[in-house]
C-alpha positions in Angstrom: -42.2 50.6 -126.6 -45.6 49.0 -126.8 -48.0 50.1 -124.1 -51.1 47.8 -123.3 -54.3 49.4 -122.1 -57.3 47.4 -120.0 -59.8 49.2 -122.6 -63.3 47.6 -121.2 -64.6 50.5 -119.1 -65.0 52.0 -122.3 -67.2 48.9 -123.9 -70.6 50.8 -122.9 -72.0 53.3 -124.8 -73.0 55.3 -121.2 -69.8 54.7 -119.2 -69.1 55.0 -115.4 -66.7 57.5 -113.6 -63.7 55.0 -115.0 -64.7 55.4 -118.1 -64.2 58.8 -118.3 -61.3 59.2 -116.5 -59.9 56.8 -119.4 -61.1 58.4 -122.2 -59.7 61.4 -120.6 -56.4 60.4 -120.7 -56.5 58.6 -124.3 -57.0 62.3 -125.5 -53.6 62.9 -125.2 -52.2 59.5 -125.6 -50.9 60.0 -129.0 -48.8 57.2 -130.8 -45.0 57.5 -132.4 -42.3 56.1 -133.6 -41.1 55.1 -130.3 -44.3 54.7 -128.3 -47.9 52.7 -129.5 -51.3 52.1 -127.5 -52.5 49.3 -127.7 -56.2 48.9 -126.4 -57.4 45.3 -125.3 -60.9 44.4 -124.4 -63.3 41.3 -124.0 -66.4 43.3 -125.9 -66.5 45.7 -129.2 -65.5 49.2 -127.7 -68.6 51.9 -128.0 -67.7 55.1 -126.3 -66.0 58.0 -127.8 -65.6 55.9 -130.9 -63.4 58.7 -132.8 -60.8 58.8 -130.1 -60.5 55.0 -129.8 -59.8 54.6 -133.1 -56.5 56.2 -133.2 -55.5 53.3 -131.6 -54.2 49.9 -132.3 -57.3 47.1 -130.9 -57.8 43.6 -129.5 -61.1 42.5 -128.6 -60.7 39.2 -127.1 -63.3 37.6 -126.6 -63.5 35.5 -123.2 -65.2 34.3 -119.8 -66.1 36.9 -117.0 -64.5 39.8 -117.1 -62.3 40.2 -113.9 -60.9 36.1 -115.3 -60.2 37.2 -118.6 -57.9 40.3 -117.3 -55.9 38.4 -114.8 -55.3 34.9 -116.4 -56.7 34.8 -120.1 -55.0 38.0 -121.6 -51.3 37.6 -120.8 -50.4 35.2 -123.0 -51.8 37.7 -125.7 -49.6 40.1 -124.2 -46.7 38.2 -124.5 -47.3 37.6 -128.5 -48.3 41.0 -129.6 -44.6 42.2 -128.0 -46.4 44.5 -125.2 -43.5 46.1 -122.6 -45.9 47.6 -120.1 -49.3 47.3 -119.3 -52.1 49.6 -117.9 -54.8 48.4 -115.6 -57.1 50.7 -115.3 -59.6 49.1 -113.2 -58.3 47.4 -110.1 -57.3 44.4 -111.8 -53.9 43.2 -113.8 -52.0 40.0 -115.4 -51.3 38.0 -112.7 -49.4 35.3 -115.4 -47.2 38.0 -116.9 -43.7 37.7 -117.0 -41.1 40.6 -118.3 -44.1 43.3 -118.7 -43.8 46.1 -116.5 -47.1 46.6 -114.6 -49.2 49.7 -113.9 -52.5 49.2 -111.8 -55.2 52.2 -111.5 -56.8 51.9 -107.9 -60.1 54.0 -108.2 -60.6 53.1 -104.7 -61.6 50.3 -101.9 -65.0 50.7 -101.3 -65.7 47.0 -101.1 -62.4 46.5 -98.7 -63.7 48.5 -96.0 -68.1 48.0 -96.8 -69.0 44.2 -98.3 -72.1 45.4 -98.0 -71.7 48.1 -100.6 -71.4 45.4 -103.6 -72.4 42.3 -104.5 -71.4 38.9 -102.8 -69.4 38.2 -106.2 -68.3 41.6 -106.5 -66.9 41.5 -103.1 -65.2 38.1 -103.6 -63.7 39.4 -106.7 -62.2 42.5 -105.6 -61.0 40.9 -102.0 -59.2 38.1 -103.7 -57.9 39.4 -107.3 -57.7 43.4 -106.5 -55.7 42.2 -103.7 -53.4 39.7 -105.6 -53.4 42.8 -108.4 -52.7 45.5 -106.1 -49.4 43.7 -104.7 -47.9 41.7 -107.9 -47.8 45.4 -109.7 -44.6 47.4 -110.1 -46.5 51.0 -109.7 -50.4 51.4 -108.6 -52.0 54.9 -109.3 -54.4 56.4 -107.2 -56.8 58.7 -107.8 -56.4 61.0 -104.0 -54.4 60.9 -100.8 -57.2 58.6 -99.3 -56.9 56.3 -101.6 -53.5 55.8 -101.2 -53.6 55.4 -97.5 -56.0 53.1 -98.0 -53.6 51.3 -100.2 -51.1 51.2 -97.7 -53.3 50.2 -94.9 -55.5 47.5 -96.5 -53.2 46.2 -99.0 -49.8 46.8 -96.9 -47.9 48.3 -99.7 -45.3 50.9 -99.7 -46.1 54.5 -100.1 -43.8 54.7 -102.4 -44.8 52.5 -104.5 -47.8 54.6 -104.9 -48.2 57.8 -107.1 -51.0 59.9 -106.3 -52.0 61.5 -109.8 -55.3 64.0 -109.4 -58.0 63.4 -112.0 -59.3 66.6 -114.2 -62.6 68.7 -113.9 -63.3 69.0 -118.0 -65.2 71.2 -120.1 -67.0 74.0 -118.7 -70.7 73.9 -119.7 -73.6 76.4 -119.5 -77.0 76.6 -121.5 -78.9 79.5 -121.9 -81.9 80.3 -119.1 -84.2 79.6 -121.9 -83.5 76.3 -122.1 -84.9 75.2 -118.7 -88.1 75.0 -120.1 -87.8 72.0 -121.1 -86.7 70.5 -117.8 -89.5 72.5 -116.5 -92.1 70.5 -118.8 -90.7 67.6 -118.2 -90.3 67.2 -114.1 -92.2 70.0 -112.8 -88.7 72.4 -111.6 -88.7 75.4 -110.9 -85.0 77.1 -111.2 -83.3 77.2 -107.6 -86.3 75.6 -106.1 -84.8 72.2 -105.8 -81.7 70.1 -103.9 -80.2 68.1 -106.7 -78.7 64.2 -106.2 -76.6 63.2 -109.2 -75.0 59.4 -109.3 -75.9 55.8 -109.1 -78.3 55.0 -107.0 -77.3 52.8 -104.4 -76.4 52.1 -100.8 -72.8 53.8 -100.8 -74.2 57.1 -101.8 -76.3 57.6 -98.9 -79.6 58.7 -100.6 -81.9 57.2 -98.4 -80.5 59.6 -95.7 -80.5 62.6 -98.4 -84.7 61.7 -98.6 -84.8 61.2 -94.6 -83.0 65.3 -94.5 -85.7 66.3 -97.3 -88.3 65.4 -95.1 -86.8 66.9 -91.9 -86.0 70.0 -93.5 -89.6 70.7 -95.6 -91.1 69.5 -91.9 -88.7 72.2 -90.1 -89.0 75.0 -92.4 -92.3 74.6 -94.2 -90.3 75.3 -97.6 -91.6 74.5 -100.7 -88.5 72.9 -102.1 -88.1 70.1 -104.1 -85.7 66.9 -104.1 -84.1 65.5 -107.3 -82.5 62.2 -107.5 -80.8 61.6 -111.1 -78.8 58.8 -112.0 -79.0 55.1 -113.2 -79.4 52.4 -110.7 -77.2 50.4 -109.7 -76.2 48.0 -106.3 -79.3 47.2 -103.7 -81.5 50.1 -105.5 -85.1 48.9 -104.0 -84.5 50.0 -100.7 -83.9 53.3 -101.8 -87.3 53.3 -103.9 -89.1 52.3 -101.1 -88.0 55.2 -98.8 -89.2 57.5 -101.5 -92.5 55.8 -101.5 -92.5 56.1 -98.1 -91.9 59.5 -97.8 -95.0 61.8 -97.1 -93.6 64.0 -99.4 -92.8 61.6 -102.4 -95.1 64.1 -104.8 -92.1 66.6 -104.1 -89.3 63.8 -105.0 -88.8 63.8 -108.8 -86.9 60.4 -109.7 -85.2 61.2 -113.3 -83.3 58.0 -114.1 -80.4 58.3 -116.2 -80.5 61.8 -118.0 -79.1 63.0 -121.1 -75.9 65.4 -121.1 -78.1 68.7 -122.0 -80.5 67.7 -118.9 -77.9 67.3 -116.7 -76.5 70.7 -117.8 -79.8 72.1 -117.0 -80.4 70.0 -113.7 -77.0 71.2 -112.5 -77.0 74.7 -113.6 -80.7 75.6 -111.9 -80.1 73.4 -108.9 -80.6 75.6 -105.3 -77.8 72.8 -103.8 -76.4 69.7 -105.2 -76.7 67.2 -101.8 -73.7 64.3 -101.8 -73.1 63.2 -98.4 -71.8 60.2 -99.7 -70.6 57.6 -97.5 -67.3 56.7 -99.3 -65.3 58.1 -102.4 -62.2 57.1 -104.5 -61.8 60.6 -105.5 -65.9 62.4 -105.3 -65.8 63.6 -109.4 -69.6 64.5 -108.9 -68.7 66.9 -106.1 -66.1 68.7 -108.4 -68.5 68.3 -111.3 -71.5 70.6 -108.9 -68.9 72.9 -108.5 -68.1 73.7 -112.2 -71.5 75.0 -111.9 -70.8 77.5 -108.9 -73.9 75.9 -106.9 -72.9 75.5 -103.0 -72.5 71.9 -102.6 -73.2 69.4 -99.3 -70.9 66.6 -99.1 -69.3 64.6 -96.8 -66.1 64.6 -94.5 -64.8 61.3 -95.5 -62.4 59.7 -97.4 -61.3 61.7 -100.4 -64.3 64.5 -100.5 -62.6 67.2 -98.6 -60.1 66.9 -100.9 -62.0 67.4 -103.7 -64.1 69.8 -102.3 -61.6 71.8 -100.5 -62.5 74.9 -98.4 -66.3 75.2 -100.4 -68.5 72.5 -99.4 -70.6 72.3 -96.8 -69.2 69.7 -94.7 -71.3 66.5 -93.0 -69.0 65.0 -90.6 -71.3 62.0 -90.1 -73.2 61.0 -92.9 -75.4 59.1 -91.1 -76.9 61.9 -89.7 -79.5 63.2 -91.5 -80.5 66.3 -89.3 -76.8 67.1 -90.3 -77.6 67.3 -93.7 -80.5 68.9 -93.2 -78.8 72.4 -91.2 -76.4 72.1 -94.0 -78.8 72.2 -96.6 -80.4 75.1 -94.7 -77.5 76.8 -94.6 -77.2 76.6 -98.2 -80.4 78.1 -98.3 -80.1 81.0 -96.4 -77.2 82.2 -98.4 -77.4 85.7 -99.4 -77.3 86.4 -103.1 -73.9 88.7 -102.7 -72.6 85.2 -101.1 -74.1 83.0 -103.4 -72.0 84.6 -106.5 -69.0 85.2 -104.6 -69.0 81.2 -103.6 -69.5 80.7 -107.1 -66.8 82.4 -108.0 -64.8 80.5 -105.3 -65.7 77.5 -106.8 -65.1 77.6 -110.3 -62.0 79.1 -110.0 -60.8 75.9 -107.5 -62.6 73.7 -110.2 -60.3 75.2 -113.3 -57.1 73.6 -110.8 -58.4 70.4 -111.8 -56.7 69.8 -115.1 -56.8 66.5 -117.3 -54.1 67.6 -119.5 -52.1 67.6 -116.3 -53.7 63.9 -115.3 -52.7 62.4 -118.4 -48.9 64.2 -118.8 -48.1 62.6 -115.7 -50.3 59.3 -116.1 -48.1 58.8 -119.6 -44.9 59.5 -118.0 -45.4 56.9 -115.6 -46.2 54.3 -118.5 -43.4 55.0 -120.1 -40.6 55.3 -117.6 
C-alpha cells in the first residue's frame, strides 16, 4: 500500500499549529514492506528536515496552493501507484479516481466568521473545503466541536467522521536562572505578567485581552504587566492600534515571534496565560499553558472546554472584557497552596494528551 501525504504545512521553516500536528504524526509513520509514505508538496520541505527524510518526496512544483492540491496533483497520484491519500489541511483531489481519501478538518473558522480571513481565503475554503469535505471517504477532526461543525455546515454523516484528539508533547522547563535573559530583554518580572501566546489577529480576541488589561490595572491599581507573543497574521493593524491606544501601552510588551527557549521562559514565569479566544479547532495553546501548570483564561466556545477541561477559567462571552478581567483577577488572588495544587491538576490532565496515541489511530485509519 502506498500512502500519499499533503506535505506543505511543513514547507516553512517556522510552521503553524498544522504543522506540528503533522510532524507529530510522521514520528511514528515508519515505512515497510507493506506500507510506504509518500510526501507531496508544491515547495522544498524545511521543517524537521531529519524526520522528512525518512520518507519518499515529490515536490511539484505548481500554481496556488489550494489549485495545485485539488486539480493539479492527482494525476501524479495516479502515476506514482498511490492507494490512499492524506489531506491534511482542509483540502483533497477532487479529480481522483480509485484512491481512497482521508481529509484532516482542523476546523471551520472561516464557515461560521468571513470576517476572520481573507476575501480569498474565505472563497477558497467556502467553495473547495466544502467540495473536499464531502467528495472524501473519511474526514478527521481534531475535537467534538469540530465535528459537529462538520455535520452542521457541511451536512455530513457523523459517522463518517472520526474524532482523533491531538497530543500535548514534550514537557519543558529551564532553570530560574535563565529568566534573566527575558528579564533584559522585555523588562519581566517572574509572575508579574498575563501572557498572550498565538497569531495575532481578529479570531483570537486580543484587542479585548488589552481592553481587560486596562480594566483590571484601572480596578485594582496592580502593577502587572501584559505580554502579547506571536507572529502576525490576518487584519493585525487594528490590534496595534488598540495597544497604542491604550494608556497603559508602556506596560504592554509586544514580542513578535519568539524563539523556543523564550517561549519556555515566557510560559514558565507567566502569572496567567489569557486566551479568550473567539473560535478554536481544537485550542493547542490552551493545553500548551497548561504543561506549564500556570492557571489559564480561556473561553467557553467551541472546542476549548474540551481542551481545557475542569482547569480553566472560563469566559462564557468573549466579548466581554470585564469578564476577562474578574477571571484574570481570580487568577490572581489564588493562594500559593492553590496555585501548586492547580498545577498539579493541570499537568497531570496535560500528560492525557498523547501523540503516540494521535498518530496509532491516525495510521490505522490510512491504512484500513
Amino acid at each position: 500500500m502506498r500512502i500519499g501525504i499533503d506535505a506543505r504545512p511543513l514547507i516553512s521553516e517556522s510552521p503553524s499549529g498544522i504543522g506540528n500536528y503533522l510532524i507529530n504524526i510522521l514520528r511514528y509513520c515508519n515505512n515497510s514492506n507493506s506500507v510506504e509514505f509518500v510526501l507531496y508538496s508544491n515547495e522544498d520541505l524545511r521543517y524537521h528536515l531529519d524526520i522528512v527524510n525518512k520518507f519518499e518526496t515529490h515536490v511539484i512544483p505548481g500554481i496556488v496552493g489550494t489549485i495545485w492540491i485539488c486539480y493539479y496533483l492527482g494525476r501524479y497520484l495516479h502515476k506514482d501507484h498511490i492507494d490512499v491519500f492524506w489531506g491534511t489541511q482542509h483540502m483533497i483531489p477532487l479529480n481522483t479516481k480509485g484512491i481512497r481519501l482521508i481529509l484532516t478538518v482542523h476546523d471551520l473558522a472561516l464557515f461560521l466568521n468571513p470576517s476572520w480571513g481573507s476575501t480569498q481565503n474565505v472563497i477558497m475554503q467556502n467553495l473547495f473545503g466544502r467540495l473536499s469535505c464531502r467528495k472524501a471517504n473519511k474526514i478527521l477532526a481534531d475535537s467534538k466541536a469540530t465535528a459537529e461543525d462538520v455535520v452542521r455546515i457541511i451536512n455530513r454523516k457523523r459517522e463518517d467522521i472520526r474524532v482523533i484528539t491531538l497530543g500535548g508533547g514534550n514537557l519543558c522547563r529551564l532553570s530560574e536562572e535563565r529568566f534573566e535573559t527575558i528579564n533584559k530583554r522585555y523588562g519581566l518580572l517572574p509572575n508579574n505578567y498575563f501572557l498572550y501566546m498565538g497569531t495575532i489577529e481578529p479570531r483570537k480576541n486580543i484587542i479585548n485581552i488589552i481592553n481587560a488589561f486596562d480594566t483590571y490595572c484601572s480596578k485594582y491599581k496592580d502593577e502587572m504587566m501584559l505580554v502579547i507573543s506571536g507572529g502576525k497574521g490576518w487584519k493585525y493593524k487594528p490590534i496595534f492600534q488598540s495597544i497604542e491606544k491604550s494608556k497603559l501601552k508602556d506596560r504592554i510588551v509586544v514580542t513578535g515571534y519568539v524563539s523556543e527557549e523564550d517561549k519556555i521562559l515566557l510560559f514558565s514565569n507567566a502569572r496567567a496565560f489569557v486566551f479568550p479566544s473567539n473560535y478554536e479547532g481544537f485550542g493547542f495553546p490552551v493545553l500548551e499553558a497548561m504543561s506549564y501548570g500556570i492557571p489559564v483564561v480561556t473561553s467557553s466556545v467551541s472546542s476549548l472546554p474540551e481542551v481545557g477541561g475542569e482547569y480553566a477559567f472560563y469566559v462564557n462571552e468573549p466579548s466581554d472584557f470585564q469578564e476577562i478581567c474578574d477571571q484574570m483577577r481570580r487568577c490572581v488572588q489564588l493562594s500559593q497552596d492553590e496555585r501548586e495544587q492547580l498545577s498539579q491538576k493541570e499537568i497531570k490532565w496535560y500528560s492525557t494528551f498523547d501523540w503516540a496515541i494521535c498518530a496509532k489511530l491516525t495510521i490505522e485509519e490510512l491504512i484500513s
